[in-house]
N, C-alpha and C positions, 0 to 999 in steps of 0.2 A: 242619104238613106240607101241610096243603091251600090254602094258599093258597102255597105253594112249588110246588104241582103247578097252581095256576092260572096261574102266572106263565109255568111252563113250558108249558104250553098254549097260551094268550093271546096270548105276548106276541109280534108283529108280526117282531121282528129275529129270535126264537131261533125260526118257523115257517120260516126261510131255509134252516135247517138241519137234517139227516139225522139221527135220535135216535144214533147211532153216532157220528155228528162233535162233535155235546153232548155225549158219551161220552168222547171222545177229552178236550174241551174241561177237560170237570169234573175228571177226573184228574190232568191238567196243572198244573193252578190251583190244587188240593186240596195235590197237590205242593209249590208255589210258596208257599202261604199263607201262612207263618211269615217271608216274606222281603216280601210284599204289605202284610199288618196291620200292619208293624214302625212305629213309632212312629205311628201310629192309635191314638187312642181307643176306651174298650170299640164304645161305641155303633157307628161306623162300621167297627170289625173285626165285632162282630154284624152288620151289612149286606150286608157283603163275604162273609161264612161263608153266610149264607142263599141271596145270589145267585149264588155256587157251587153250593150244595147244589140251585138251582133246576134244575140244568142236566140232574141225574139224582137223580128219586127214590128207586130203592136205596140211592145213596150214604146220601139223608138218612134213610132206613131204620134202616139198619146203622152209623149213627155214633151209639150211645146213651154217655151217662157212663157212666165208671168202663173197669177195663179197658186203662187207659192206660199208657206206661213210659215217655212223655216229658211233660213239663209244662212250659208257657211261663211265664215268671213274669208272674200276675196286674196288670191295669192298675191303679196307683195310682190315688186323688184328683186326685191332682194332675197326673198323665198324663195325665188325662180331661180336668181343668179345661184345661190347658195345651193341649191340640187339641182343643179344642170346637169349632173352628172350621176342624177342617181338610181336612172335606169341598171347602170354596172351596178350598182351595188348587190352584192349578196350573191349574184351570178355564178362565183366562185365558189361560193362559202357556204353554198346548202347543202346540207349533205344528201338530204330527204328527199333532193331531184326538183328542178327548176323546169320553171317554163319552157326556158332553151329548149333544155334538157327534151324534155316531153313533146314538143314539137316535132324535134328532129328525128325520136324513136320510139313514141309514145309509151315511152316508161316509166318517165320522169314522173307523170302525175299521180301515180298509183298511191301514193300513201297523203295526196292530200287529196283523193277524191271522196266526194261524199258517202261515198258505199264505205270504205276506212273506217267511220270514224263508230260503227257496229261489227264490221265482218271480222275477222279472224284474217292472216294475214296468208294462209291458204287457204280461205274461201269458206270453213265452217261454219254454220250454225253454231249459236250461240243462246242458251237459255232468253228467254225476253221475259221481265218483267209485268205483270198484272195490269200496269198504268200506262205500260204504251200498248196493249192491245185496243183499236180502233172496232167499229161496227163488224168489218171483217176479219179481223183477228192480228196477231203477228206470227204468222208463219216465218219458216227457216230463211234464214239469212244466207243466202248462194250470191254467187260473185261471177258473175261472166266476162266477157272481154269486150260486150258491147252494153252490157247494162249492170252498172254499178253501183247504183243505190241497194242499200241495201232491203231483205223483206220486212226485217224492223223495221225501220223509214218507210218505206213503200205503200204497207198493211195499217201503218198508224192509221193512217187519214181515210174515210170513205169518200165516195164523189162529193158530194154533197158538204162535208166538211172541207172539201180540198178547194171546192167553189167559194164559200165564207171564207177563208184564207185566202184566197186568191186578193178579194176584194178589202179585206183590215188590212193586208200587209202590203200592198202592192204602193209603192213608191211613186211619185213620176222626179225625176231628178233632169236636168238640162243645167248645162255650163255655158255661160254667156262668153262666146267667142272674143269680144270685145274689153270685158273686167274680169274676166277669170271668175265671174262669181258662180259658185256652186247653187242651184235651186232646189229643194224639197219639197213636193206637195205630199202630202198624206190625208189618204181618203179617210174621213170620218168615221171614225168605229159606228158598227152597226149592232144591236143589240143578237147576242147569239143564241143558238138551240143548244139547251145538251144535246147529249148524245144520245140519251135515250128517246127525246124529242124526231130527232132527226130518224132517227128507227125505227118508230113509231108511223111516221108519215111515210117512211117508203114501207115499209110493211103494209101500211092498208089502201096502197098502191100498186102493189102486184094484182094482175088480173088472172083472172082463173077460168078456164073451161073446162065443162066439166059435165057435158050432157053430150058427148060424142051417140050417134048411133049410126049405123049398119046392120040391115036385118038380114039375114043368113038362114039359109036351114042345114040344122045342125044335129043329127039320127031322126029327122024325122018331123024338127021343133022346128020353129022361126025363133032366132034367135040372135036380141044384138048382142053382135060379137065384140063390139064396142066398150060394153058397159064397164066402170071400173076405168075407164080411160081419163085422164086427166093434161091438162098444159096450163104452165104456168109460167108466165111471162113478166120479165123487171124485176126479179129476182136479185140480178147483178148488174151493178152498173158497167157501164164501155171500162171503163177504169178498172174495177174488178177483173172484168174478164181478160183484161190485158196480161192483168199479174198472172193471173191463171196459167194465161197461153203459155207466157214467157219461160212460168217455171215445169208447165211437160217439155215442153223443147230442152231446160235442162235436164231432166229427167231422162228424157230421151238421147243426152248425147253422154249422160251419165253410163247408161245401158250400152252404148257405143265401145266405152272404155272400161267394160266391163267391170264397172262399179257397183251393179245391182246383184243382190246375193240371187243363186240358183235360176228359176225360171221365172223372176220378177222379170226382167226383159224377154221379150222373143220378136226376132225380125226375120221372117220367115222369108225365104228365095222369089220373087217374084217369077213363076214358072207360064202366066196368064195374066190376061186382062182379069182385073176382081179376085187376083190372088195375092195375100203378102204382106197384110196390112200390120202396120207396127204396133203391139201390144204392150202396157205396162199394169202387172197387176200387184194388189195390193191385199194383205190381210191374209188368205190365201191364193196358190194356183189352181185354175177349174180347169179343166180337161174337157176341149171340145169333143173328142172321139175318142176313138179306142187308140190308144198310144202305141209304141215298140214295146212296150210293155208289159201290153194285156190290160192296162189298166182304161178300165169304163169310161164313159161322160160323164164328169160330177167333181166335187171337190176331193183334189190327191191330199191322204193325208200324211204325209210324209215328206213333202216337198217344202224346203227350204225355201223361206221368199221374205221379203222386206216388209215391215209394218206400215200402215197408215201414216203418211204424211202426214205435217204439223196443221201444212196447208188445207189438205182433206179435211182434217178432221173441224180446221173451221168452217169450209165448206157443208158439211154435213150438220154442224151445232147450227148454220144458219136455215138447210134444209127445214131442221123438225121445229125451233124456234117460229119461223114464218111459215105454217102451215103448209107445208109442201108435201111431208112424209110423217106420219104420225107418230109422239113420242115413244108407242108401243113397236117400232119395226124402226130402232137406230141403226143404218146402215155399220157394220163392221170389215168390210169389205169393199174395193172395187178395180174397175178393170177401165184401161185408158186406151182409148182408140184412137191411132192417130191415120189416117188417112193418106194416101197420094190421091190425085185424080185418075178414076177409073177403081179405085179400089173400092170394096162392097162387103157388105155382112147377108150372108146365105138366108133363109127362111129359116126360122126355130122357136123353137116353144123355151125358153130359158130353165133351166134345170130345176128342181120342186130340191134341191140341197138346199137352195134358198128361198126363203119365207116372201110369200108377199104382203107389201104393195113393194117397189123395186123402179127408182127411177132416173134416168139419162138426162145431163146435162148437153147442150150442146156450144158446138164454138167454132169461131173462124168462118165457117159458109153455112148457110141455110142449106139444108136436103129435104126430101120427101123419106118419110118413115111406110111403108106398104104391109095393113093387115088383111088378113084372111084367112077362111079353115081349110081352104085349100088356093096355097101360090105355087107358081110351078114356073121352074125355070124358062127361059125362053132364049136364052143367049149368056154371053160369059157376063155375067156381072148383069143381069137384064131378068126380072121377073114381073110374071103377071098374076093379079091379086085384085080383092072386091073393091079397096079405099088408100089412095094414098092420102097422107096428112105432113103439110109444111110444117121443118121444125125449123123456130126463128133462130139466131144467133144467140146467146145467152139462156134459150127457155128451155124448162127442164118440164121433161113428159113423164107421169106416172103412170106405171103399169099395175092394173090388179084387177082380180074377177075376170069374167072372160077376156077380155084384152090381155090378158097376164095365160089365162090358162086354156082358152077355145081357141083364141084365133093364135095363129101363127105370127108373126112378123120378121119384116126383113129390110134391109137399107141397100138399096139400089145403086150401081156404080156413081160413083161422087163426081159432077163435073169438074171440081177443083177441091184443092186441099180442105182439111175438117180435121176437127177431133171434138171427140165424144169420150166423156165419163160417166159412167155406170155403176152406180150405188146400190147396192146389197147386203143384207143382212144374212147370214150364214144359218141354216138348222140347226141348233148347239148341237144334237147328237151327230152332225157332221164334219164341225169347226175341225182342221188340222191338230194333231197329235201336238200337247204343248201351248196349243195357242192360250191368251192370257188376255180379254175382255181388256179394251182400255180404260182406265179411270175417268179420262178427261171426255167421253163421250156415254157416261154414266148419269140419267139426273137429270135429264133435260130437258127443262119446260119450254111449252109454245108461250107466244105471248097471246095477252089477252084480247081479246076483241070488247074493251071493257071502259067505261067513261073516266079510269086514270090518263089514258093515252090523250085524252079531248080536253080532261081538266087542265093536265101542263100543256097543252097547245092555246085555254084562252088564257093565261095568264099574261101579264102586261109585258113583263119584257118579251114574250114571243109574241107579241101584237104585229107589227110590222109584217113578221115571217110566214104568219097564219094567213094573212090576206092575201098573202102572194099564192100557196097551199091551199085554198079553200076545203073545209072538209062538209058539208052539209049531210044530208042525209041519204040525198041520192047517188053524189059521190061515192060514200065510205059502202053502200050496198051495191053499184059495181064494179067495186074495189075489191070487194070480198067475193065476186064470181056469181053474186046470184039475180043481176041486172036482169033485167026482161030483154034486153039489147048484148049480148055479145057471150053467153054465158052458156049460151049452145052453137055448137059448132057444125056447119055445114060442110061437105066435099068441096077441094079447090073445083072439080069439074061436075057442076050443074048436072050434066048429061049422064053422069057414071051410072043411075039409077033406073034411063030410061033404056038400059041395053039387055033388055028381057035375059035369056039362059045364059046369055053370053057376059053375063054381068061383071066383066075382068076390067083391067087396068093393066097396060102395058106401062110401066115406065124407062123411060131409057135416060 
């Protein structure tokens, strides 16, 4: 086992890859093996079983003798003698690129990697079918040089169905050093969820806050400036958010190579600390200032820029779907923040071109988000303000009502890297010149908060999965945000309230 965990470690081709995509890899192969070793020699089916099991050391954990209910019939003498030699085989004769091959310049494997066998052979997207889109959708199929699966594949499965899978399909196989004999264990099928089950229960598992306050006086008024604030957390699984990240960092090196039409990309000069940050927008481009142009703050209508992603736009079908943004204010628009450390978003009121409510996902590091009707700089990337509010890794905060329109806000120099995506709906009378409403975000019901979701959760074959799930009554009410425990939200600092005129927040 320890030199199966150097190998994985070590070895050059398998550091390409995400322990998740080895994850994916091993299982597959673990799968496949009875159909891989088939007229192989002990020796070389030993080889083959090791550099599987290299892939994930649990697997090679949990696959001890004995235990078994299938058995391969053990290699003869004369199996063995008969392919001694047949490692060589085919070495020569592939054209499609060999192990060797790929070892020695990692090229070889390109057309039998799993990303292959959906992507296009320069890396396109590829219409996806009805039947493979999963809870999260099938976004575009991109192809990078360290992660090859493709977003078909990827987007099929949600967490939660990737866990059920994990467990039906998962193998333990061991080769008895001694008979050559091959062992199988297979875990016992478990009775499964649909999909819409499984959907269902993380849906009325997202938690919700939604009683933020901060009182301000505002001409004259006491006024929370709060109100209309909202967060929303579990939204998206670790998994999810993975794809996500993965595919702005494509995005982003897309923009690099000047793949993105007009000013969908801009990577502005880092001239300070809290200047510079990398932008990718979508649907249209907004103009933070007054341009070389003359032209205003607001949406340009004349600018050339790239449509909503396939990815967004499941993004956003799962926003209004689970209650996040109301089916009345479909985001049409958004803009991708990606961060360095030290990099920062000024104080601003967000432009009235777009309609509220208007809500930020975030990803990669927790920040503090800082409101107030008046923040005021204090240093390069450094402002002081009445509340700052933690945003978690994956949760997305809505802005609306005075949180949207009185208080100002602003994201403070970032200790370490971030990105943030910003959903927006456009004023039609200010949509870009041409623009063209999509179809596929036309139409789109929430779900219900309604006893069909409870009825297919008692039926018999979800018995087992329900008891693990429990949903009772106090569960599912603060699930829905409106718990007597956790559904109002206080200041990270206790204190902020007791600092009479001087009522600021410095964040650094």
């Amino acid at each position: 086992m320890a030199n199966l965990d150097r190998v994985r470690k070590e070895d050059p081709f398998l550091l390409q890859y995400q322990p998740s995509d080895l994850l994916i890899a091993s299982e597959f192969l673990n799968t496949w093996l009875p159909f891989l070793s088939r007229d192989l020699c002990h020796n070389c089916t030993q080889v083959l079983s090791d550099r599987i099991r290299s892939l994930d050391p649990e697997l090679g954990v949990e696959a001890e003798p004995s235990h078994s209910d299938k058995t391969e019939t053990p290699a003869s003498p004369s199996n063995v003698e008969s392919h001694e030699h047949c490692c060589d085989i085919n070495y020569e004769n592939n054209s499609s690129g060999s192990w060797k091959d790929g070892d020695a310049d990692g090229d070889g494997d390109e057309t039998n990697s799993l990303g292959s066998w959906k992507d296009g052979a320069n890396g396109c997207s590829e219409p996806v079918s009805e039947a493979c889109k999963g809870i999260l959708g099938a976004g575009p199929s991109i192809e990078t040089p360290s992660h090859r699966m493709s977003w078909a594949d990827m987007a099929q499965e949600d967490e939660l169905e990737e866990e059920e899978q994990r467990e039906l399909n998962k193998q333990m196989i061991d080769i008895s050093g001694s008979t050559g004999e091959m062992k199988i264990s297979k875990v016992v099928e478990k009775p499964k969820l649909s999909r819409e089950q499984r959907e269902y229960i993380r849906f009325t598992s997202v938690k919700r806050k939604k009683e933020y306050i901060c009182l301000e006086r505002v001409k004259g008024k006491l006024v929370n400036i709060l109100q209309g604030l909202e967060l929303h957390t579990g939204v998206f699984s670790a998994v999810e958010q993975t794809r996500i990240v993965n595919y702005v960092y494509e995005l982003q090196e897309k923009g690099r190579k000047g793949e993105l039409k007009g000013r969908t990309y801009t990577a502005p000069q880092k001239w300070m600390r809290g200047k510079g940050r990398v932008t990718i927008q979508f649907g249209c481009c907004y103009n933070y200032a007054t341009d070389k142009n003359g032209n205003p703050p607001g949406i340009l209508q004349n600018e050339t820029i790239d449509p909503m992603p396939d990815l967004f736009k499941v993004i956003i079908r799962r926003l209004v779907r689970w209650h996040v943004l109301p089916p009345t204010c479909v985001p049409d628009s958004c803009i991708v923040n990606i961060y360095d450390e030290g990099d920062c978003i000024p104080p601003h009121i967000d432009n009235h071109d777009f309609v509220r409510p208007f809500c930020t996902v975030s990803f990669v590091s927790e920040c503090n988000i800082v409101f107030g009707s008046n923040l005021t700089v204090v240093g390069a990337g450094e402002f002081s303000g009445s509340i700052a509010i933690p945003l978690p890794v994956g949760s997305v905060l809505v802005l609306n009502g005075n949180a949207a329109d009185v208080s100002k806000h602003c994201v403070p120099s970032v200790p370490t890297k971030r990105i943030s995506i910003t959903f927006r709906k456009m004023d039609e009378a200010k949509r870009p010149i041409g623009f063209i409403p999509a179809p596929d975000l036309q139409g789109i019901e929430p779900l219900a908060y309604d006893v069909e979701g409870t009825k297919s959760l008692n039926s018999p074959k979800s018995e087992p999965h329900r008891r693990r799930q429990p949903f009772g009554k106090e569960g599912r009410t603060e699930a829905r945000g409106f718990g007597e425990n956790g559904s109002r939200s206080e200041p990270r600092n206790s204190t902020w309230g007791r600092r009479g005129s001087a009522n600021k927040w410095r964040v650094r």
